[in-house]
C-alpha positions as CSV (number, residue, x, y, z in Angstrom):
1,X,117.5,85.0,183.3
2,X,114.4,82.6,183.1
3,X,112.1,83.2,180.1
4,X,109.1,83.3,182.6
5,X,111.0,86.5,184.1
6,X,111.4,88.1,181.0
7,X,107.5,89.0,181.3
8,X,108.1,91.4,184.3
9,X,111.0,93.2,182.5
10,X,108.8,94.2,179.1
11,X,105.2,94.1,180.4
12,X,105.3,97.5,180.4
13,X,104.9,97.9,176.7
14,X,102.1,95.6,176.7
15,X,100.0,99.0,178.2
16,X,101.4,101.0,174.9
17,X,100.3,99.1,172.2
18,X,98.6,102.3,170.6
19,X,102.1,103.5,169.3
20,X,102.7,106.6,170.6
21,X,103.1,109.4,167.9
22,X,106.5,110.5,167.3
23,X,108.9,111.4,164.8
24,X,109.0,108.6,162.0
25,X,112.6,107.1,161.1
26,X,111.6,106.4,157.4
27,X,112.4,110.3,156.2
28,X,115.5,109.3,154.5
29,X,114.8,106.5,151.4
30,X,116.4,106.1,148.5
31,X,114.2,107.2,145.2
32,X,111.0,105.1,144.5
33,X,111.0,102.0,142.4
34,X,108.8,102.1,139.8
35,X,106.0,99.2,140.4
36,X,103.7,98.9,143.8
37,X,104.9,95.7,145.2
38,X,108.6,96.6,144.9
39,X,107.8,100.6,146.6
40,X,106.6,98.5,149.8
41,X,109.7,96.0,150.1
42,X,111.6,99.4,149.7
43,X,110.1,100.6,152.9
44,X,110.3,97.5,155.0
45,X,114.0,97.3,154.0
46,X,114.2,100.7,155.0
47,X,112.8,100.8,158.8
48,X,114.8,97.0,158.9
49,X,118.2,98.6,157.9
50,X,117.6,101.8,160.2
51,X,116.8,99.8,163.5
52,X,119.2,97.2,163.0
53,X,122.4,99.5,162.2
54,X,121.1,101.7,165.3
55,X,120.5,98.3,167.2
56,X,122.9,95.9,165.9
57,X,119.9,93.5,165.6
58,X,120.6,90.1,163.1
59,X,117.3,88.2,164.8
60,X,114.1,88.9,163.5
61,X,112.6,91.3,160.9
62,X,109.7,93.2,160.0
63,X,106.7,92.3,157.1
64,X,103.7,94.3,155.6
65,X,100.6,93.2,154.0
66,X,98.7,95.9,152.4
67,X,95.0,95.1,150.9
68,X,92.7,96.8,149.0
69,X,89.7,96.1,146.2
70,X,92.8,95.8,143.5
71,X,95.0,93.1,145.4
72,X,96.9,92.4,148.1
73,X,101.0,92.6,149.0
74,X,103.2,90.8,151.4
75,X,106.6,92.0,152.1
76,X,109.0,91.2,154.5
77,X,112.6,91.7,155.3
78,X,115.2,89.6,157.4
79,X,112.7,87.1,158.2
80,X,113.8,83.2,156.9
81,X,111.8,81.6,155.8
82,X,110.0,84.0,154.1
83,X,106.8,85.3,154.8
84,X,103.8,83.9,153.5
85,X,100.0,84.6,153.5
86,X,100.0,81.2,155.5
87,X,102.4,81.8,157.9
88,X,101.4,81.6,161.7
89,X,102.3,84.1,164.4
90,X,100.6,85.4,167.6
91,X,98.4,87.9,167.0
92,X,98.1,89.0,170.6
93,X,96.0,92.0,171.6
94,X,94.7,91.6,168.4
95,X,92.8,88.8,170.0
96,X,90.8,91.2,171.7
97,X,88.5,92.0,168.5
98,X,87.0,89.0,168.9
99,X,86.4,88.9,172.3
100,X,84.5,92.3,171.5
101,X,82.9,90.5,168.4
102,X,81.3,88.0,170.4
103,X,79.7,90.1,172.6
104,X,78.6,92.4,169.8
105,X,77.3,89.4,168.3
106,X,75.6,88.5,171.6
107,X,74.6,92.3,172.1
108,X,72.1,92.6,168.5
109,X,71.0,88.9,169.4
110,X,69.6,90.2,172.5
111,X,71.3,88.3,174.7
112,X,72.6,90.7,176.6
113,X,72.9,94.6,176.9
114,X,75.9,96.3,177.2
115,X,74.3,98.5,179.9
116,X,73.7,95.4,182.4
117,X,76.2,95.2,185.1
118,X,78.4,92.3,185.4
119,X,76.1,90.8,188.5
120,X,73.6,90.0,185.7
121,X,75.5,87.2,185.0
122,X,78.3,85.9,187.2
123,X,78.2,83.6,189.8
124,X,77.0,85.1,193.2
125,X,80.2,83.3,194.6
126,X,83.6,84.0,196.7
127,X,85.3,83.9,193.4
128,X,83.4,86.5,191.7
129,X,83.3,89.2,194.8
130,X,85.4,91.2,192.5
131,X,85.2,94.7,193.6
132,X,82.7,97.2,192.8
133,X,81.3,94.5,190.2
134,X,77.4,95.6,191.2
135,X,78.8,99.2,189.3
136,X,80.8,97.6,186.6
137,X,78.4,97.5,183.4
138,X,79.3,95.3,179.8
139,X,80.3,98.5,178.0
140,X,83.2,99.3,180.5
141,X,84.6,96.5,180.3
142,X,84.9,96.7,176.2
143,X,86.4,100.2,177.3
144,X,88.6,99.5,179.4
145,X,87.0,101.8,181.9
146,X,85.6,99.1,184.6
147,X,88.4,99.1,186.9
148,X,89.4,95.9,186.9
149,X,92.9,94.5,188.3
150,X,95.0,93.3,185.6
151,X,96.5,90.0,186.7
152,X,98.5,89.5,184.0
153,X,100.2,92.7,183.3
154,X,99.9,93.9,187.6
155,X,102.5,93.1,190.4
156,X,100.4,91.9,193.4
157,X,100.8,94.6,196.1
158,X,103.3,93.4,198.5
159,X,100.9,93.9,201.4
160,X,98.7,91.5,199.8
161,X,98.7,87.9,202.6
162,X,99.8,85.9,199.7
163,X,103.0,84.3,198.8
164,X,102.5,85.7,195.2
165,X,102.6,89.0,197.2
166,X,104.7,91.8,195.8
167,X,105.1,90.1,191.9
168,X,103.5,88.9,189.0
169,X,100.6,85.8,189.9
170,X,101.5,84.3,186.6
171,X,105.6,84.2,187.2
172,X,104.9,82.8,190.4
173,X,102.8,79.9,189.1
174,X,104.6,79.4,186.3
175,X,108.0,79.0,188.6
176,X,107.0,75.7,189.5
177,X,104.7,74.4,187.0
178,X,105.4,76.0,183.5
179,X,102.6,74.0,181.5
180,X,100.2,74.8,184.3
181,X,96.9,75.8,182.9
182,X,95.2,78.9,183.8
183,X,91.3,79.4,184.4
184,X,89.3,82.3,184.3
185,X,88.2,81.1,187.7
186,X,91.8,80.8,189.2
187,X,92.2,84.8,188.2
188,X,89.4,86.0,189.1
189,X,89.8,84.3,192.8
190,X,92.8,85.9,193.1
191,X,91.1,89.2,192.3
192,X,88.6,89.0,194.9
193,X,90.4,87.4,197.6
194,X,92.6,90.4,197.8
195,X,90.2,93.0,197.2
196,X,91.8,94.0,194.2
197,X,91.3,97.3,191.5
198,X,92.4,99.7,189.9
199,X,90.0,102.6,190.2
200,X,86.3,103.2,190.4
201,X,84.1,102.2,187.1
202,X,84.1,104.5,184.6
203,X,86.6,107.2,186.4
204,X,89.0,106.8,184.2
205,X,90.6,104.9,181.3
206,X,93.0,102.1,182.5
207,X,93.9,99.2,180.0
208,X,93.0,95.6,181.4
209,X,93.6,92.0,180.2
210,X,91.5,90.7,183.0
211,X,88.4,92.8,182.1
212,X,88.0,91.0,179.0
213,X,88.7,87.7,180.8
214,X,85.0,88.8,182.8
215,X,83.5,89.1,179.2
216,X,84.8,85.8,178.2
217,X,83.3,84.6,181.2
218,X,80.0,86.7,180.1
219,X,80.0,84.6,177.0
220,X,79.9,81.3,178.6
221,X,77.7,81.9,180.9
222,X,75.2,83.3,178.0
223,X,75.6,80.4,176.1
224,X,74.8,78.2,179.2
225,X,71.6,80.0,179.6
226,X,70.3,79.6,176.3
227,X,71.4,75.4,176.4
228,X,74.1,75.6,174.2
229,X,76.9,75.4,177.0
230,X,80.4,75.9,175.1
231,X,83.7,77.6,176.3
232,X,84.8,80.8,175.1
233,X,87.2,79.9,172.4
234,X,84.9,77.1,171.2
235,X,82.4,80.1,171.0
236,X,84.6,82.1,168.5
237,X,85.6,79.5,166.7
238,X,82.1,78.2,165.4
239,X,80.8,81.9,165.6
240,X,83.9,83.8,163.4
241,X,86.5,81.2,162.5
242,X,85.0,78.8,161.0
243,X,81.7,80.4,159.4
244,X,84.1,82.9,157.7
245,X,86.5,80.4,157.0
246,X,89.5,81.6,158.6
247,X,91.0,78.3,158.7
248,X,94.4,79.1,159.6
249,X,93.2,80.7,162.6
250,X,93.0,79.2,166.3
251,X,93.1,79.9,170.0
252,X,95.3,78.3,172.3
253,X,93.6,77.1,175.6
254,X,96.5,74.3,177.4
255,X,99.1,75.2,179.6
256,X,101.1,72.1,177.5
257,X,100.2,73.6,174.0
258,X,103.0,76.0,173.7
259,X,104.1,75.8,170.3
260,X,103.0,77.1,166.7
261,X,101.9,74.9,164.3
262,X,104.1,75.2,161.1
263,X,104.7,77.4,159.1
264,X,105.4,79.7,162.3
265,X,107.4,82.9,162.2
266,X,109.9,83.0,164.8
267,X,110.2,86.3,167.1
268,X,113.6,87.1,169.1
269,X,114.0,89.5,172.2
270,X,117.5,91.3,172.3
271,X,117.7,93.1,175.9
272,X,120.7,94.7,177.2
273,X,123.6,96.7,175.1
274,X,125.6,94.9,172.1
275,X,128.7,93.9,175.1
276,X,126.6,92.4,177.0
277,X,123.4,91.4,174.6
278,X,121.2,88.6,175.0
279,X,118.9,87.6,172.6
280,X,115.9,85.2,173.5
281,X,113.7,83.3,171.1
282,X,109.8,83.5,173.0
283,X,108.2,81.8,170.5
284,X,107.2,78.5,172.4
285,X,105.3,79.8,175.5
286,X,102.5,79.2,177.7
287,X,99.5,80.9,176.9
288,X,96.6,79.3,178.3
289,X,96.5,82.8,180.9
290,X,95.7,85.1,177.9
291,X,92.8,83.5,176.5
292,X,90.4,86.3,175.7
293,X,92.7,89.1,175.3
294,X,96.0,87.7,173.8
295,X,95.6,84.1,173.0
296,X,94.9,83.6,169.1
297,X,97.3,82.7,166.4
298,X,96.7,83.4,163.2
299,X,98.4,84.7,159.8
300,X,98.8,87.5,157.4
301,X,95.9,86.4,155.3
302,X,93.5,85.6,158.0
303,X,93.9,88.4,160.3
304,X,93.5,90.5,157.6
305,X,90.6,89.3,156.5
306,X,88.8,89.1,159.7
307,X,89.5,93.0,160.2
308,X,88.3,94.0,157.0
309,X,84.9,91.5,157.3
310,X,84.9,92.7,160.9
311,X,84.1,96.4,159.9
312,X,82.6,96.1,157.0
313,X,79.8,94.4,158.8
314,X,80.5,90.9,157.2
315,X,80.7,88.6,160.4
316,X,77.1,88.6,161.3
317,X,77.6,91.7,163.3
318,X,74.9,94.9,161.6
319,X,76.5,97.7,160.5
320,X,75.2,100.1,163.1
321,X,76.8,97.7,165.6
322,X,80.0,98.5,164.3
323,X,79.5,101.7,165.0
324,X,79.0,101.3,168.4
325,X,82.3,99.9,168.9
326,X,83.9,102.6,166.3
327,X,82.6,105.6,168.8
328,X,85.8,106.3,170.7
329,X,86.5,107.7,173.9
330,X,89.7,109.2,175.6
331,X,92.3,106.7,176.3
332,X,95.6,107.6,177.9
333,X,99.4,108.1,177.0
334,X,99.5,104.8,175.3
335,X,96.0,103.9,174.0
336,X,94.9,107.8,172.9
337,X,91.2,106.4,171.9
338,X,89.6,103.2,172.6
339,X,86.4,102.1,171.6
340,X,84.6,99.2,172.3
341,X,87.1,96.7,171.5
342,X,88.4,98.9,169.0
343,X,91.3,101.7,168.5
344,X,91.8,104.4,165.4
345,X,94.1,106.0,163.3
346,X,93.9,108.6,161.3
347,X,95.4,107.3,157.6
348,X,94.8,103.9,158.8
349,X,91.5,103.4,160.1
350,X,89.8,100.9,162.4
351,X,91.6,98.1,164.5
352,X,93.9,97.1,167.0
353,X,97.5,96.6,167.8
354,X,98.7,93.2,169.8
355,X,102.1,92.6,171.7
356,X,103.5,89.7,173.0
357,X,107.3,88.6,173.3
358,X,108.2,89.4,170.8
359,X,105.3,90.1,168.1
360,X,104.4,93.7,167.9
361,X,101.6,94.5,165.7
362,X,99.1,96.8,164.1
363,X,96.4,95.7,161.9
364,X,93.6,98.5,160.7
365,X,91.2,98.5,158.2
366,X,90.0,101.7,156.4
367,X,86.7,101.8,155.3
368,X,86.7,105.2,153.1
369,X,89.2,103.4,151.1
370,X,88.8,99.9,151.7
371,X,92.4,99.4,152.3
372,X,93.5,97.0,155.2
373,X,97.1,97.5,156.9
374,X,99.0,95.2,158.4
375,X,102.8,95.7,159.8
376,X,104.5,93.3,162.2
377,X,107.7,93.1,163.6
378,X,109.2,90.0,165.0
379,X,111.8,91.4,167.6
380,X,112.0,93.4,170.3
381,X,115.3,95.7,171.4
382,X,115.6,96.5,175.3
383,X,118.7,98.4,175.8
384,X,118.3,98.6,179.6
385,X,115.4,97.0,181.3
386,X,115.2,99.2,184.1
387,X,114.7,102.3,182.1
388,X,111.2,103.9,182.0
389,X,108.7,102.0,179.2
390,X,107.9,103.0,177.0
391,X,111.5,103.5,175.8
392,X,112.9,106.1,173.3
393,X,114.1,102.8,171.4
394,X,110.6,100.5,171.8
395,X,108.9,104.0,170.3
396,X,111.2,104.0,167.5
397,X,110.2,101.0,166.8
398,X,106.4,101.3,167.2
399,X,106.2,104.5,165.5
400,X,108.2,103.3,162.6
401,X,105.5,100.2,162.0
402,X,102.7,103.2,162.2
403,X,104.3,105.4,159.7
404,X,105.6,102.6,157.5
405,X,101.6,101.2,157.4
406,X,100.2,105.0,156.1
407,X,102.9,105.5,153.7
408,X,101.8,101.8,152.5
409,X,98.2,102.3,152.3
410,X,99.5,105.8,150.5
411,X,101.2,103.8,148.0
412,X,98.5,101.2,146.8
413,X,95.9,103.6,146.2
414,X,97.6,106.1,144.2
């Protein structure tokens, strides 16, 4: 099996990165150590040594970092070399805060409004006839509520007059050219030349990569206006990254730049049962199709940071703009609220959760106790790819990151 396939076999969890509730599997630990930092290894060594005896897994591990007013922690197991503050990984969906940021940003500068509908400012061209897009307002899109096709997560429909018909776009491109680059143009022409959605806007909640792709392009077409012409990612990155000196932190843009820079953390996908197991390392991959809504790479440290400036109304975003994008609404079976470019948890607080082969993540921020969660895993077990997503085994997995990350933010503020 091709790596670029492997996207068709998990996409499906990319929908449930809210973590479905469920019973945890850290109920059975041995007695508490004594200081802070050594209770938190305890329980990353204890969802590690459940999964992987279940699993049989050997590749990749889990970390934690755990902030708060007092100090921070890092732990990790079975992850070589060892996790550091410094270490870089993709954050994935996490990216999708500062997609939201910027338009916040752009929002309270009075740039825009996010009741204007799309037509405001896209190109009154072939390539942006994307359906119903004189209904589709700003605010839906932050939602998830405008109805927009999902390129990268959506089969084409096979009656689609298109070779890429009845598959993923992406896969197809990729088949023949894997350092292609993708454009925001390219996917939205595909969009509208096959009349493509999902539902009318604001009927319903339906997660979609390519509806913050249309907010990226919102941003650069802002910044055009106002004389300052600049892409997306060069947009965050003088807005966020570097003013708030996240220096570890980057987007990836190139088709060709498919690697981490060092130190990188390593992530392995183990599909199939142990007697007939493969295990595939995802880590180099193209990326330049996700820029928006899956494309930065950060660290522990920096995305950590970001989340706790980012609601605490330290980014140049006001307070009561924060709280705009903290009012939830109904999501669905995986997403149970969304915001505006934001999800909650009760324990845990304000943030997001990213996947991407094989990174699964959930960073929140808490701002009653000022307490910012991280927990990552860097592996992903598929026993049989054709069974529904998500899996009893991905939902172990998920769950037991959520409930580690409460009992965590439990344990440094006792």
């Amino acid at each position: 099996m091709k790596l670029r396939l492997l996207t068709t076999v998990i996409v499906a969890f990319m929908l449930f990165s809210s973590m479905i509730q469920s019973c945890s599997v850290l109920d059975h630990r041995a007695p508490e150590p004594a200081n802070t930092q050594a209770q938190l290894q305890q329980l990353t060594d204890s969802l590690y040594d459940t999964l992987s005896t279940k699993w049989g897994i050997k590749q990749g591990g889990i970390f934690m970092r755990v902030m708060n007013p007092s100090g921070s922690y890092l732990v990790s197991t079975n992850i070589d070399p060892k996790v550091q503050d410094n270490s870089h990984y993709r954050v994935a969906s996490i990216s999708k805060t500062f997609t939201a940021a910027a338009i916040m940003r752009l929002h309270q500068e009075g740039q825009l409004s996010l009741d204007d509908v799309i037509t405001k400012y896209l190109p009154n061209t072939p390539t942006y006839n994307i359906p119903y897009k004189d209904q589709i307002t700003i605010k839906q899109l932050l939602q998830h509520r405008a109805g927009v096709f999902d390129v990268t997560n959506q089969n084409i429909p096979k009656d689609v007059k298109q070779p890429y018909a009845g598959g993923r776009y992406y896969d197809y491109v990729e088949g023949t050219d894997s350092t292609h680059t993708f454009t925001f143009d390219e996917e939205f022409t595909v969009i509208s030349q096959n009349g493509l959605f999902n539902h009318l806007p604001n009927a319903q909640f339906y997660y979609s990569n390519s509806g913050y792709h249309v907010l990226a392009k919102i941003v650069e077409i802002v910044q055009q206006r106002r004389g300052t012409p600049m892409s997306f990612n060069d947009y965050i990155t003088k807005t966020f990254f570097e003013p708030l000196k996240l220096t570890n932190t980057y987007g990836i843009v190139s088709g060709t730049d498919q690697r981490i820079k060092a130190p990188f953390l390593e992530s392995f996908l183990h599909l199939f049962p142990p007697n007939s197991r493969q295990v595939y390392n995802p880590t180099v991959r193209n990326m330049s199709g996700f820029v928006a809504d899956g494309h930065v790479v950060s660290t522990p440290a920096d995305i950590s940071r970001w989340m706790e400036l980012l609601i605490s109304g330290q980014t140049g975003i006001s307070i009561a703009n924060v709280a705009l994008m903290e009012q939830m609404l109904p999501g669905d079976e995986g997403n149970e609220r969304y915001g505006l470019g934001l999800t909650f948890d009760a324990g845990l607080g304000y943030g997001h959760d990213g996947f991407q082969p094989a990174y699964l993540s959930r960073l929140r921020y808490n701002p009653d106790t000022k307490t910012t969660v991280l927990v990552v895993a860097t592996f992903i077990y598929i026993k049989d790819p054709n069974e529904k997503q998500p899996s009893p085994d991905f939902l172990s997995l998920a769950n037991g990151l959520r409930d580690m990350g409460i009992q965590g933010a439990q344990i440094v503020n006792r």
